[in-house]
N, C-alpha and C positions, 0 to 999 in steps of 0.2 A: 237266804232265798226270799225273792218276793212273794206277797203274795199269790193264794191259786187263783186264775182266772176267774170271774165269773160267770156260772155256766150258760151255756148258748140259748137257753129256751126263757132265760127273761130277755134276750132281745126278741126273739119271737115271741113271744106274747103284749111286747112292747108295739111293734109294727102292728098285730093283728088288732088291738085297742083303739090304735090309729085309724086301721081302715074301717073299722066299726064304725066311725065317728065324721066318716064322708059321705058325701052324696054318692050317687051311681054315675059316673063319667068324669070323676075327678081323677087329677093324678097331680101330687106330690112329689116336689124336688126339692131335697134339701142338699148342700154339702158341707163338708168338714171344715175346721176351721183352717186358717192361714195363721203361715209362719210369720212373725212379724221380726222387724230388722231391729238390731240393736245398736251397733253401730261399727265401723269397720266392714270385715266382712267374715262380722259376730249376729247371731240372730238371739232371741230370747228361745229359754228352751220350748219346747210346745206343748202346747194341751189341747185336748181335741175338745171342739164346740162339744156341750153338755147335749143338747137336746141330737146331737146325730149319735154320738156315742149310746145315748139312752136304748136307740131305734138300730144300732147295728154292730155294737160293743167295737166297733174300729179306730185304733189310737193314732194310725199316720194321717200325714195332712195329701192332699191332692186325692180325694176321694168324695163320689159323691153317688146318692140314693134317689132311686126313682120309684117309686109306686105307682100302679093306675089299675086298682082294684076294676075286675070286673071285664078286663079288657077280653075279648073273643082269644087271643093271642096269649093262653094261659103262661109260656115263659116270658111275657113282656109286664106281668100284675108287677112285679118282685124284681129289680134289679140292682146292680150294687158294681160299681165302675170301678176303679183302681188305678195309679199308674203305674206304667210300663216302666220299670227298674232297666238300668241304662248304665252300661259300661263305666261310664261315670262314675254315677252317681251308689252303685255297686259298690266302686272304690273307696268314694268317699265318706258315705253315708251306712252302706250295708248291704244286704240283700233287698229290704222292703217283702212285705208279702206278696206268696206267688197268688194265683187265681185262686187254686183249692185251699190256701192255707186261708183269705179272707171268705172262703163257703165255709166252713168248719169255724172258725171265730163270729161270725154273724147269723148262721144260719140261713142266709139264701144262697139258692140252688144255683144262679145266674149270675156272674161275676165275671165282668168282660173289663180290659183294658177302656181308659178314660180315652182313646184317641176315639171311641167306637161311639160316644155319647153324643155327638151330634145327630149321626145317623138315627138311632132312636129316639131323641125328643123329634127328628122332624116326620116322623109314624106318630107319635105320642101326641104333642101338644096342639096341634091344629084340629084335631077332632075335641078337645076336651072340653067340658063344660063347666070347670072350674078347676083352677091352677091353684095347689097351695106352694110358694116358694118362699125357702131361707135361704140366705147368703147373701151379701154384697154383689159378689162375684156373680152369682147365679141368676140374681135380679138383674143385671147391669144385662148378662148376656142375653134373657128373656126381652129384657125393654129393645136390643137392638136387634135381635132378628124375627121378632114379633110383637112386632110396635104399637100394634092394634090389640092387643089379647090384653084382657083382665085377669088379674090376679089378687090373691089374697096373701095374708102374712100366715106363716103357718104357727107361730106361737102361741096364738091364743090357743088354739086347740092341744099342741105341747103341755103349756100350761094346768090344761083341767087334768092330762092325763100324771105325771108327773106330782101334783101333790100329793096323790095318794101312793103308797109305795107299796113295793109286792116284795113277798117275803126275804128274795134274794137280797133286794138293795136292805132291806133291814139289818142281813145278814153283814154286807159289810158293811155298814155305818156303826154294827156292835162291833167289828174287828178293829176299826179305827178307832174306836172308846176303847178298848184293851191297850192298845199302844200307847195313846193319850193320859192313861193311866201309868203306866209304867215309867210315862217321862214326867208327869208329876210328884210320883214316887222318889226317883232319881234327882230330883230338886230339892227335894225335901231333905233327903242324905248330903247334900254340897250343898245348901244354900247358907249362908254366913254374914257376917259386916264385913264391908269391903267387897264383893264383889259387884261385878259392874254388871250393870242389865244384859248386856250381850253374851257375859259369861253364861247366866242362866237361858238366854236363847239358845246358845249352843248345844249346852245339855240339852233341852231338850231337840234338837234339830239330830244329835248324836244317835240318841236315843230313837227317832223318829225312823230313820233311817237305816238302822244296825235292827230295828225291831222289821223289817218290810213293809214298812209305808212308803208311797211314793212321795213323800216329805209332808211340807206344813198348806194343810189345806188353804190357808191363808196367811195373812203379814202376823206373827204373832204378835200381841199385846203385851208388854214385858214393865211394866211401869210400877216404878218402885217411888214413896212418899209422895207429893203434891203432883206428879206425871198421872196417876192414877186418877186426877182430875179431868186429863185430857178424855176424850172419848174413844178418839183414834188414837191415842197414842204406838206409833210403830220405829220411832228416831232408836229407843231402845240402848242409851249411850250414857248412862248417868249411874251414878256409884250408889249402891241399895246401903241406906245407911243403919246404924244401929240405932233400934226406937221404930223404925221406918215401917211401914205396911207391904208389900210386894202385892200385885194386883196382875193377875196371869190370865190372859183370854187368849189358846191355842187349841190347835185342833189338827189330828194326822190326820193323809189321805191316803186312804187304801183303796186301789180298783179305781178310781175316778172319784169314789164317794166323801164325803169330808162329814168328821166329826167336830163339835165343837165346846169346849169347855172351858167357862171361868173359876178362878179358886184368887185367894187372897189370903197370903199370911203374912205372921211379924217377919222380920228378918232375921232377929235375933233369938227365933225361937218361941217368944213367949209375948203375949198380950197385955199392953198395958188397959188397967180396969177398963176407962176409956173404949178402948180398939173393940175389946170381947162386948162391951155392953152392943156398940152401934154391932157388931158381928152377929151377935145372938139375935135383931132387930131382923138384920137380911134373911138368918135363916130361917126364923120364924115364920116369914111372908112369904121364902120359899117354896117351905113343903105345902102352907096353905093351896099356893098360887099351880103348886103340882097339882092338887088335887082336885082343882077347878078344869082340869085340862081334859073334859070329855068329848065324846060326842053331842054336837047340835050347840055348844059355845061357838058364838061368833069372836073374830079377836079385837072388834075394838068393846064388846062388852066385858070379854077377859081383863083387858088392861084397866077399863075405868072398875073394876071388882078390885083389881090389883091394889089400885090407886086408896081404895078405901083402905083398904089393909095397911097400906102404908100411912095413911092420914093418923090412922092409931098410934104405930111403930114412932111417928113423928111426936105426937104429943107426949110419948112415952120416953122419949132420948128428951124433950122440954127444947124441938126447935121453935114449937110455937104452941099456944095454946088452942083448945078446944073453939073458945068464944071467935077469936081467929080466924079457924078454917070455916066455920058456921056462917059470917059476916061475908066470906067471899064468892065472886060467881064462879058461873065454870068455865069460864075466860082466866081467872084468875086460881085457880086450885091452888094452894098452898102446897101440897104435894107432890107438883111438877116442878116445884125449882130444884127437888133433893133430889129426883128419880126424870132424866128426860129424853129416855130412849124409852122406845117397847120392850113388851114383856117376855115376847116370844116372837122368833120369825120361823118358817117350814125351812128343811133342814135335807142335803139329797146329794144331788151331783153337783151343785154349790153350794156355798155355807148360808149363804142366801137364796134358796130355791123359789123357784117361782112360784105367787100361792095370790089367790082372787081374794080378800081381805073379805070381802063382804059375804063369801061363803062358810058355813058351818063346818067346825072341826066335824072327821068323822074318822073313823075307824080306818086302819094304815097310814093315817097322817103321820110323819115324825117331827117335831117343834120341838123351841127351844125354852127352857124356861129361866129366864136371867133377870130376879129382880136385883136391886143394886141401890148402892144411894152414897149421895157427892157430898161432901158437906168442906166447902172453900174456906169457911171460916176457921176450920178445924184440921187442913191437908190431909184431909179422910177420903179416900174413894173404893168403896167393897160393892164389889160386885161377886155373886155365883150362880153359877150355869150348868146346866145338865140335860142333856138331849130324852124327848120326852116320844112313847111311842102310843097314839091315842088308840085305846080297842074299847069296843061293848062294855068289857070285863073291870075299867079304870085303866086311868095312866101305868104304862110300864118305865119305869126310868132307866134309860140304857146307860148311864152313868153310876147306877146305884152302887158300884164297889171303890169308886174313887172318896178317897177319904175328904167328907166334907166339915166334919162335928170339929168345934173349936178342940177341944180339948185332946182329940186325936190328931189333929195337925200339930200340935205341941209335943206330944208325947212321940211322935214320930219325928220330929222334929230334933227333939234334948235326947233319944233315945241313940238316934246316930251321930251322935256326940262323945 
């Protein structure tokens, strides 16, 4: 069974945050996303734009939201369009949701067939005194039947509401860390020399899946010996050898939400000195780099804090010395050739959520915490990651049951052996 739903009153409290956050004589159009073609007459599967889903929990495409806080015409503040399911498409496709089933899923009261949207933007948009609109589609039809009307993008304001998270979406971003766990579990029971990265994709994809997630929040990262180099690595096609490192960045999605987590083990079970030394380096600046994760940190001072951390880590594995990094500027940081991704991104309805970089973490924020380090000379790349939930109180790690300790990946390891 999938997932339960998530309940209807954080899309309501989503929309009301919204119209908090307008003027008086705005009105807000946003719609769902588009199916896009695959080729034939194959489509890709679909996923409904993040930021409409956030504001109306509705997963079909051809649907679109209108707001216009304020209006005299209390059933015109709140509406929510739908399309009209069609003998056809009945057949082919399903039922689609009727009018009441998308009022009970979103929580607005008003839910009319999409043939009826014209007629209301042309009551709607010509009185208004400021237009926020999303979409392609929705932009294209705005510029051509009111050519003259300004408008605004409505993302930035998405953006401010959306990095802080309300307890619901917490809730499942910890469901998909449950699952996420379970299929690294399951990796660790099958993992061996000789298989091929895609085997261990599968597993986990299996496991994603049979657990009720709605699959891999992203391309996973399956990169086993010198692929662990790559950053993106997603090809996923190459034989995890004995000796080799395995380097794992995956993440289920449950409800729309996507969890996200790195881990890195031998293949063969067991660490050579080597591996465990640079390994014990990552987690060491891990748990530090957790702990810096409060409120009122900015993240690019988070990451140059990082940075120092690791300039130790570095003298201490003897990639360079002390005199070294002391001699260089901060054009040239010794520290960014081994570590050259960020330390954290905001963590939500994408695995990359949207987040104003020059604002302070604050309390509901959820980020990532992935320090990591590459060393080309040596076909090392370890990275680890765990979804981090910022409150008053300190970081909560919503990962904290996934086994990260060297010696418990080993022992979990030879154990199921």
């Amino acid at each position: 069974m999938k997932s339960a739903p998530i309940p209807t009153t954080l899309f309501i409290k989503n929309r009301a945050k919204l119209v908090e956050s307008l003027t008086l004589g705005s009105v807000v159009l946003t719609g769902s996303g588009d199916r896009m073609h695959r080729n034939g007459d194959q489509d890709y599967p679909f996923r409904q734009n993040s930021d409409f889903f956030y504001l109306t929990g509705i997963t079909q495409e051809e649907s679109v939201l209108v707001l216009a806080p304020g209006h005299p015409d209390t059933t015109r503040q709140e509406m929510l369009f739908i399309s009209k399911p069609t003998p056809k498409s009945r057949l082919w496709s399903g039922p689609g949701l009727t009018l009441e089933e998308a009022a009970n899923r979103s929580g607005i009261a008003q839910v009319k067939w999409l043939e009826d949207l014209d007629g209301i933007l042309e009551l709607l948009i010509p009185n208004a005194s400021n237009l926020y609109a999303a979409g392609t589609v929705l932009i294209e039809r705005i510029s051509t039947h009111y050519p003259n009307l300004s408008h605004f993008q409505l993302s930035p304001l998405m953006m401010r509401l959306r990095m802080v998270k309300e307890h619901e979406e917490v809730e499942e971003i910890k469901k998909g860390s449950v699952i996420t766990r379970s299929a690294f579990l399951r990796v660790l029971k099958m993992m061996k020399p000789g298989m091929w990265e895609y085997e261990v994709e599968a597993e986990i994809t299996a496991e994603f899946i049979g657990s009720g997630a709605d699959g891999h929040a992203y391309e996973p990262i399956i990169a086993s010996g010198e692929n662990a180099l790559i950053l993106h690595y997603v090809v996923n096609n190459n034989c995890c050898l004995d000796g080799d490192l395995l380097l794992m960045d995956f993440g289920a999605e449950v409800n729309n939400y996507a969890a996200d987590c790195s881990r890195t083990i031998p293949v063969n079970g067991c660490f050579t000195k080597r591996q465990r030394e640079v390994y014990e380096a990552v987690l060491r600046v891990f748990r530090q780099a957790k702990e810096m994760m409060v409120p009122g940190k900015v993240m690019s001072e988070f990451h140059n804090q990082v940075g120092k951390l690791w300039e130790e880590e570095h003298i201490r594995l003897k990639l360079y010395t002390r005199k070294d990094a002391e001699t260089r500027s901060q054009e040239e940081l010794l520290w960014k050739r081994y570590f050259m991704h960020g330390t954290s991104h905001s963590l939500g309805l994408d695995v990359h959520d949207p987040f104003n970089q020059t604002k302070p973490f604050q309390s509901g924020m959820v980020l990532t915490c992935e320090p990591a380090i590459y060393l080309p000379e040596e076909g090392i790349g370890i990275r680890l990651e765990n979804d981090i939930l910022i409150t008053e109180d300190g970081p909560v790690d919503l990962m904290e049951e996934i086994p990260i300790e060297a010696g418990e990946i080993e022992e979990l390891m030879q154990s199921n052996r």
